[in-house]
Biopython code that builds the backbone (N, CA, C, O; Angstrom):
import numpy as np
from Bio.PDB.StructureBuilder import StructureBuilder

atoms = [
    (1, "UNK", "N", (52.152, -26.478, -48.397)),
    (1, "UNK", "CA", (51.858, -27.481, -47.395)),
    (1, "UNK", "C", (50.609, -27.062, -46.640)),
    (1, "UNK", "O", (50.389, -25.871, -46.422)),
    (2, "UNK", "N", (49.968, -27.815, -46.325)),
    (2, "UNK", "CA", (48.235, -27.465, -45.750)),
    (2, "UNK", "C", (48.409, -28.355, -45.253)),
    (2, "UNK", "O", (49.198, -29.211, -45.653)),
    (3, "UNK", "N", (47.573, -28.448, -43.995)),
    (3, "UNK", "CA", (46.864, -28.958, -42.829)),
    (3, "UNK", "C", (45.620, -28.813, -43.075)),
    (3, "UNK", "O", (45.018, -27.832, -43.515)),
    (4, "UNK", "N", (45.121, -30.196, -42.664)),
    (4, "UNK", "CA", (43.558, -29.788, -42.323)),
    (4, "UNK", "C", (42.968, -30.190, -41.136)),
    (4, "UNK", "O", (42.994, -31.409, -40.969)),
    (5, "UNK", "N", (42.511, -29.624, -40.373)),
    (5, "UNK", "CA", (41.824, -29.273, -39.037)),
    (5, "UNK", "C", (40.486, -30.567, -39.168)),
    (5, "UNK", "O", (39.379, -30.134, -39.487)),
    (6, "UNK", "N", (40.589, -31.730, -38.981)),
    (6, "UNK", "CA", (39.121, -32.351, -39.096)),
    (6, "UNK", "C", (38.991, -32.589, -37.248)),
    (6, "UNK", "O", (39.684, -32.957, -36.300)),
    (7, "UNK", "N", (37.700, -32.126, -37.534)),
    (7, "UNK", "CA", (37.082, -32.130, -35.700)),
    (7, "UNK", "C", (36.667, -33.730, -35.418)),
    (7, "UNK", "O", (36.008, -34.523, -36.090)),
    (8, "UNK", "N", (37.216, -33.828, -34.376)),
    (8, "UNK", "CA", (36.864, -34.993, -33.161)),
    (8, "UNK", "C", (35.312, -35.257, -32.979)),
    (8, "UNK", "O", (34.505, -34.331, -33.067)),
    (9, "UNK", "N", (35.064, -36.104, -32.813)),
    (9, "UNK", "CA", (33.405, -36.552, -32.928)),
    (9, "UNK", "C", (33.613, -37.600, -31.701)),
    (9, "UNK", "O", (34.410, -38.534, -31.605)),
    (10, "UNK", "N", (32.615, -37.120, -30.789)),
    (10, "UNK", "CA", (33.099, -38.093, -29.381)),
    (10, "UNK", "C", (30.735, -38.490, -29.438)),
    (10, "UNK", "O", (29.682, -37.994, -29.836)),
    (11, "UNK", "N", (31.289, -39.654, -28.728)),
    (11, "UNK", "CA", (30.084, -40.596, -28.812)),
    (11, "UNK", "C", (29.168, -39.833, -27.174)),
    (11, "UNK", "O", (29.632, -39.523, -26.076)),
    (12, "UNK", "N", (28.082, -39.783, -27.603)),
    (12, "UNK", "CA", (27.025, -39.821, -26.357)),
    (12, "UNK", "C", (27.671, -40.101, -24.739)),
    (12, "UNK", "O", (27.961, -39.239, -23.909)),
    (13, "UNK", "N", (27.764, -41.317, -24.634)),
    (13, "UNK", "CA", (28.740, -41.971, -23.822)),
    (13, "UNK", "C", (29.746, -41.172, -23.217)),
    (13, "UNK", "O", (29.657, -40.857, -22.030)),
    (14, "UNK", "N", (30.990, -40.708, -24.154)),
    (14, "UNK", "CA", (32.379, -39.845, -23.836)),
    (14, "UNK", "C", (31.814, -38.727, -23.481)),
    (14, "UNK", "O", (32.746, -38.122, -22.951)),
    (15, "UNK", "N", (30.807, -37.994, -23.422)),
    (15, "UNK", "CA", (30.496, -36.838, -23.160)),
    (15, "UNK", "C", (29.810, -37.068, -21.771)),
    (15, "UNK", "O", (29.972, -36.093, -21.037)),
    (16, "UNK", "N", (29.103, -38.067, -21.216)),
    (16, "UNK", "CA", (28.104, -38.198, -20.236)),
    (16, "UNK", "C", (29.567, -38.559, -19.309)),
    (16, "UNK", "O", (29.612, -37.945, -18.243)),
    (17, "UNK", "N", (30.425, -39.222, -19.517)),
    (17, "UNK", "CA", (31.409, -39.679, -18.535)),
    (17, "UNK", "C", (32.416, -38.655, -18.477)),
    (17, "UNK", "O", (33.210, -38.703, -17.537)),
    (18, "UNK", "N", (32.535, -37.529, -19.518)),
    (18, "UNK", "CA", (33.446, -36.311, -19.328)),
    (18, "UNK", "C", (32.379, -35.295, -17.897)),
    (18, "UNK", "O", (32.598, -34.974, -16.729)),
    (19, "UNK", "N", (31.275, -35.121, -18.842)),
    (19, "UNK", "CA", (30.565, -34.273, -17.545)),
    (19, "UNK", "C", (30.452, -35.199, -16.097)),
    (19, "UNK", "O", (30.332, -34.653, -15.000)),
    (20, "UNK", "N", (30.491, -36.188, -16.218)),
    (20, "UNK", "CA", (30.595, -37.004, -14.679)),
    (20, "UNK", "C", (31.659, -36.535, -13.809)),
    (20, "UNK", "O", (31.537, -36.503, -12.584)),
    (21, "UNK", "N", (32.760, -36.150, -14.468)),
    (21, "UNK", "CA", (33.700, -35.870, -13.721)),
    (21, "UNK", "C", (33.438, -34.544, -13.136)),
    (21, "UNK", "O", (33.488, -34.466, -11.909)),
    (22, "UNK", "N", (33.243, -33.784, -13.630)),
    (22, "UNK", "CA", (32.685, -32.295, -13.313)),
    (22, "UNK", "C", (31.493, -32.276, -12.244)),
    (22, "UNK", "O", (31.482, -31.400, -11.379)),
    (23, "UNK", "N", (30.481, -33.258, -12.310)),
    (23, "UNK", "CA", (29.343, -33.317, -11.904)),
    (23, "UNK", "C", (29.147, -33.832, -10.299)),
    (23, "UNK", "O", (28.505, -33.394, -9.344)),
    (24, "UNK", "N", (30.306, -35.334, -10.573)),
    (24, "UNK", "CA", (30.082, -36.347, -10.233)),
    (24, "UNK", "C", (31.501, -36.553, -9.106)),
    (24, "UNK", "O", (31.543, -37.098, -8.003)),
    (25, "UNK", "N", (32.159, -36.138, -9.597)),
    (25, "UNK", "CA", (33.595, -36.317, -9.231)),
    (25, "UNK", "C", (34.054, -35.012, -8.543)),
    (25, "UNK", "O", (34.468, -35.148, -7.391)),
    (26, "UNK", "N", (34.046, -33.904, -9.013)),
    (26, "UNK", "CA", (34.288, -32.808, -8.476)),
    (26, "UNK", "C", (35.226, -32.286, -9.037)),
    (26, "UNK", "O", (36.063, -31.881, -8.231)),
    (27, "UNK", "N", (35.514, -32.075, -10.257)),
    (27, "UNK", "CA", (36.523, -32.074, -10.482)),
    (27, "UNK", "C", (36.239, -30.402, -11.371)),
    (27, "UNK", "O", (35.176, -29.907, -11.745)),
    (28, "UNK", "N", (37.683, -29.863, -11.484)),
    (28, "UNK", "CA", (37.067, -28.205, -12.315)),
    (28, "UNK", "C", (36.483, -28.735, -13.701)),
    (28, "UNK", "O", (36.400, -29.880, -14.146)),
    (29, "UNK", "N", (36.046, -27.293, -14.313)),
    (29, "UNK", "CA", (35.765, -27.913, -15.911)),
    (29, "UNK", "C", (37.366, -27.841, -16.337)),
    (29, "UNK", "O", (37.600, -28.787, -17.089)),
    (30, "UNK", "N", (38.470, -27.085, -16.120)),
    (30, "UNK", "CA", (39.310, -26.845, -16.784)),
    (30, "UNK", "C", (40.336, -28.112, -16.707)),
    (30, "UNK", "O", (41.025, -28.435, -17.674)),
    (31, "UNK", "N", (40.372, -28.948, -15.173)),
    (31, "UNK", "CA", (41.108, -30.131, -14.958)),
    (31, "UNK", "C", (40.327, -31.266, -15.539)),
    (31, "UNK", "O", (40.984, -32.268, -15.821)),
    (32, "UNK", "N", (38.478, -31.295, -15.870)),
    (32, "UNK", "CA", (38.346, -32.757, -16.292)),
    (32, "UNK", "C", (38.132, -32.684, -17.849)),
    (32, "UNK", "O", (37.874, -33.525, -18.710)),
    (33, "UNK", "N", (38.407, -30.949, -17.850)),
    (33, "UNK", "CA", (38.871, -30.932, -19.665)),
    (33, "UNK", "C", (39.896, -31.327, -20.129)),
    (33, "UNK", "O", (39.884, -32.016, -21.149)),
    (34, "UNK", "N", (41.174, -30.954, -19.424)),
    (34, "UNK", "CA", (42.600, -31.631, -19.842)),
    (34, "UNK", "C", (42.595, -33.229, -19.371)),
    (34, "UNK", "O", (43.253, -33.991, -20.078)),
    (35, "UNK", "N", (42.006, -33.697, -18.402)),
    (35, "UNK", "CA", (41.976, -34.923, -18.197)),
    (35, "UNK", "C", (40.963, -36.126, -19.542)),
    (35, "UNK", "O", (40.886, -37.308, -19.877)),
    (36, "UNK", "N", (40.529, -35.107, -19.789)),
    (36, "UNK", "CA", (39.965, -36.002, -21.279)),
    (36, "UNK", "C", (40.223, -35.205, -22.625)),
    (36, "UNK", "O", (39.562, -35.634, -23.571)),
    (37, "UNK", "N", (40.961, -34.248, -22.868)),
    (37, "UNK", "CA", (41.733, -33.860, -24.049)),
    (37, "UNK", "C", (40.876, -33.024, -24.834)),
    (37, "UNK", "O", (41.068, -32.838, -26.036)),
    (38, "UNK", "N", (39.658, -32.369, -23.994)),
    (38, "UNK", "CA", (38.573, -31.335, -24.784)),
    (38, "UNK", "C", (38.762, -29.912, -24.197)),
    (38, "UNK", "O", (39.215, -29.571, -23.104)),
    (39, "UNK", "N", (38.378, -29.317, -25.036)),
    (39, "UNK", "CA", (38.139, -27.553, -24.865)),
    (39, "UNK", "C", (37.442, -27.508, -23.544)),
    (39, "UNK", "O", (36.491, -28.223, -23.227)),
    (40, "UNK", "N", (38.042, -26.549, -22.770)),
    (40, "UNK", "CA", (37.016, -26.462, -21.653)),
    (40, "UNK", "C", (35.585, -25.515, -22.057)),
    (40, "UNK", "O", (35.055, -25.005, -21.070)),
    (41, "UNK", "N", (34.953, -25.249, -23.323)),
    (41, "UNK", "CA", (33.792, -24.581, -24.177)),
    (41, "UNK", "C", (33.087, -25.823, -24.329)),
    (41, "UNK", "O", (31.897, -25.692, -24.045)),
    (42, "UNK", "N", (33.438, -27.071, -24.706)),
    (42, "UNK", "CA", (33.230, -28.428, -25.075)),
    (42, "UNK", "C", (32.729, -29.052, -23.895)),
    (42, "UNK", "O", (31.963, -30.016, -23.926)),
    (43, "UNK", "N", (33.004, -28.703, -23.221)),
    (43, "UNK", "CA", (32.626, -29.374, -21.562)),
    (43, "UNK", "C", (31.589, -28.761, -20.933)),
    (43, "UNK", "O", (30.701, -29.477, -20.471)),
    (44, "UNK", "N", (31.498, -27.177, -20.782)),
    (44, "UNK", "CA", (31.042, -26.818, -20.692)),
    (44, "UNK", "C", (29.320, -26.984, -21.406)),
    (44, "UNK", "O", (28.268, -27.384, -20.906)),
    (45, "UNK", "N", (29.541, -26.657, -22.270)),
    (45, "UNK", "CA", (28.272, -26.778, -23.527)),
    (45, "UNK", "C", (27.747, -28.510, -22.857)),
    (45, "UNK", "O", (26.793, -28.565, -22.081)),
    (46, "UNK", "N", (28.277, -29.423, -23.153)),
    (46, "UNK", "CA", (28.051, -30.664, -23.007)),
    (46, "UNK", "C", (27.610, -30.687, -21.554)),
    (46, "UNK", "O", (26.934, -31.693, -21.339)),
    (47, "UNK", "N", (27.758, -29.941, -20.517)),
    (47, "UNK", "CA", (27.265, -30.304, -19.236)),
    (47, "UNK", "C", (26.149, -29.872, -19.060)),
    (47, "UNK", "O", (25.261, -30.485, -18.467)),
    (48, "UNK", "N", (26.029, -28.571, -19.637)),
    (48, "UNK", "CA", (24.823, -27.483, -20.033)),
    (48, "UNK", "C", (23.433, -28.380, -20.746)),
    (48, "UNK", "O", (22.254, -28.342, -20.397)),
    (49, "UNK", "N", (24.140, -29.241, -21.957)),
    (49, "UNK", "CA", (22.822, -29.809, -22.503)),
    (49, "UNK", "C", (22.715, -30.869, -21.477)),
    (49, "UNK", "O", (21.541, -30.935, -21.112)),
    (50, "UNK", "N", (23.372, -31.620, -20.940)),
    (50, "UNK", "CA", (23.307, -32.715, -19.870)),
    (50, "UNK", "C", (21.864, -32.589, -19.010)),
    (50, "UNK", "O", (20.869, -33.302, -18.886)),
    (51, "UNK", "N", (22.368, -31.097, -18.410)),
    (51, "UNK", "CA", (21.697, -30.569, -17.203)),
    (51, "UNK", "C", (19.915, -30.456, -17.978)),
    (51, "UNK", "O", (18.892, -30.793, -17.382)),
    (52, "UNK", "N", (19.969, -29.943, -19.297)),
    (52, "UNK", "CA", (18.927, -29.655, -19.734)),
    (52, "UNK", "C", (18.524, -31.143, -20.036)),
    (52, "UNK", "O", (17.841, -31.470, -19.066)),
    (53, "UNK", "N", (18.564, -31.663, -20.458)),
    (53, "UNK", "CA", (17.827, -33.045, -20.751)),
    (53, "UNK", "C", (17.635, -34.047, -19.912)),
    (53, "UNK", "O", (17.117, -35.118, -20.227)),
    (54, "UNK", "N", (18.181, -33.644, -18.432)),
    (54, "UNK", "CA", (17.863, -34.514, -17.302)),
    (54, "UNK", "C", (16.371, -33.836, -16.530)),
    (54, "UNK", "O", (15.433, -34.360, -15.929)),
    (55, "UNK", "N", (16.704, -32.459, -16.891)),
    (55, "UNK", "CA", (15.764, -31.285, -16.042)),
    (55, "UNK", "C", (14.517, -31.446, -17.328)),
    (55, "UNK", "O", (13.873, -30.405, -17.201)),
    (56, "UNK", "N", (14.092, -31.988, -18.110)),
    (56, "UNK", "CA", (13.270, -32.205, -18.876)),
    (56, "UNK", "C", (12.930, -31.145, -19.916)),
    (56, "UNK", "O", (12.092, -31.248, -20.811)),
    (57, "UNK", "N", (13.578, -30.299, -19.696)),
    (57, "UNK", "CA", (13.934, -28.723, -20.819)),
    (57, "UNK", "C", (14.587, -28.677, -21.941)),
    (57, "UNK", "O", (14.684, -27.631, -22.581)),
    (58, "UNK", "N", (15.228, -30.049, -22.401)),
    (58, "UNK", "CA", (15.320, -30.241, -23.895)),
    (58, "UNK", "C", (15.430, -31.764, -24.044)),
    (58, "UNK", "O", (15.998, -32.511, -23.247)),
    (59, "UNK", "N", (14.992, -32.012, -24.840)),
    (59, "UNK", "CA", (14.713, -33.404, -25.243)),
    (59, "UNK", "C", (16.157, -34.052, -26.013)),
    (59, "UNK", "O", (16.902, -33.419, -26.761)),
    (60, "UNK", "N", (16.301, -35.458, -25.605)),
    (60, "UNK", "CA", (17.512, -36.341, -26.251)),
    (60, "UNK", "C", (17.142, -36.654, -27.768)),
    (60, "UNK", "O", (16.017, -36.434, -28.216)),
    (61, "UNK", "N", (17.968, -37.075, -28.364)),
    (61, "UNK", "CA", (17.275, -38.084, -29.412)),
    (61, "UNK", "C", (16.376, -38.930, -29.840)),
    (61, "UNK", "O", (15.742, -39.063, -30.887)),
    (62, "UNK", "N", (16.460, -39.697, -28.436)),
    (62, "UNK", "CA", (15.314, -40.765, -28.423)),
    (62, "UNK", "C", (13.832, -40.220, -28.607)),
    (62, "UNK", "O", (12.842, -40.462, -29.297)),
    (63, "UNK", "N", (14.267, -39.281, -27.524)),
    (63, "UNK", "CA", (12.489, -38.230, -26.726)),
    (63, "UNK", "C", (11.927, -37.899, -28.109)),
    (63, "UNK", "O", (10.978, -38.351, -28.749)),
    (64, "UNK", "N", (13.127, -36.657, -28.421)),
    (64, "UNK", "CA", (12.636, -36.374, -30.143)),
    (64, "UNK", "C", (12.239, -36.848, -31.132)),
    (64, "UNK", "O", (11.580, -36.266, -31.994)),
    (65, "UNK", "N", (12.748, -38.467, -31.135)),
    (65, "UNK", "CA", (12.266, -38.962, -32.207)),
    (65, "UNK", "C", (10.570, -39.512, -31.921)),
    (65, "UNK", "O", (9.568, -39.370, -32.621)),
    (66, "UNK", "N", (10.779, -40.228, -30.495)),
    (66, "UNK", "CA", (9.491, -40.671, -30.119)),
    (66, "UNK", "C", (8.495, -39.054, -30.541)),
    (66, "UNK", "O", (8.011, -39.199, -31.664)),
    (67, "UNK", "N", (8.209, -37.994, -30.073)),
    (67, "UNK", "CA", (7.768, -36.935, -29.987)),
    (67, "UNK", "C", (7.152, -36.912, -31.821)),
    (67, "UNK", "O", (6.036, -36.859, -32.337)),
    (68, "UNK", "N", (8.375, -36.975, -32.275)),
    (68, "UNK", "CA", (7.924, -36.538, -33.878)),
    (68, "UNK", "C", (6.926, -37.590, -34.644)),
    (68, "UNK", "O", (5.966, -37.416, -35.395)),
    (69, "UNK", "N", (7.622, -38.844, -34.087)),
    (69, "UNK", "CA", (6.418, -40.223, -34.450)),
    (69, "UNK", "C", (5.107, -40.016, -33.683)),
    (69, "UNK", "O", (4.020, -40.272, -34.199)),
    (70, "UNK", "N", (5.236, -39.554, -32.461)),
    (70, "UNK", "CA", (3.114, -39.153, -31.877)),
    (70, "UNK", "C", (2.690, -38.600, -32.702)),
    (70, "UNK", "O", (1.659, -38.827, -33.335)),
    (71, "UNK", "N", (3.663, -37.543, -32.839)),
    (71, "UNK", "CA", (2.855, -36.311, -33.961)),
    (71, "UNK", "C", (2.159, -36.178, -35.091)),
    (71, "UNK", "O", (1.262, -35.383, -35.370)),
    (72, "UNK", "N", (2.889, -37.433, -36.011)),
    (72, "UNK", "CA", (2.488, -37.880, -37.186)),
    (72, "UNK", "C", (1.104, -38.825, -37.031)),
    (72, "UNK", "O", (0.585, -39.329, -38.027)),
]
sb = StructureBuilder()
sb.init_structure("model")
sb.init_model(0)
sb.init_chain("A")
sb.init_seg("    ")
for serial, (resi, resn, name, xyz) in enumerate(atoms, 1):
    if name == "N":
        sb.init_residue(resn, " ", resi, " ")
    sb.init_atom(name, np.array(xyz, "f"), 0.0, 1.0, " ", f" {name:<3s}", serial, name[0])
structure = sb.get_structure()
């Protein structure tokens, strides 16, 4: 009998409104991790790139893609 472990894939969106709570709300990482059913590593990480792509220190998708099309 096997199990297989397939990982959760949460949208742009679910991640910006998980770190809201943390951010926004006040809430711990460890309570607005159980309050949305993620690792508190998952929350963490996700608030981390948040912080970086608001602070202009890593680029979104969009940025990146625009960035790679100047380039060319």
């Amino acid at each position: 009998m096997t199990t297989e472990n397939k990982r959760r894939k949460f949208d742009a969106n679910f991640k910006k409104e998980a770190v809201a709570l943390v951010t926004e709300q006040g809430y711990s990482i460890g309570k607005a991790a159980k309050a949305v059913d993620v690792s508190e590593n998952n929350l963490r990480r996700w608030r981390k790139e948040f912080v970086q792509v608001t602070s202009g220190e890593n680029l979104d998708t969009v940025e990146r893609a625009e960035l790679e099309k100047l380039r060319k």
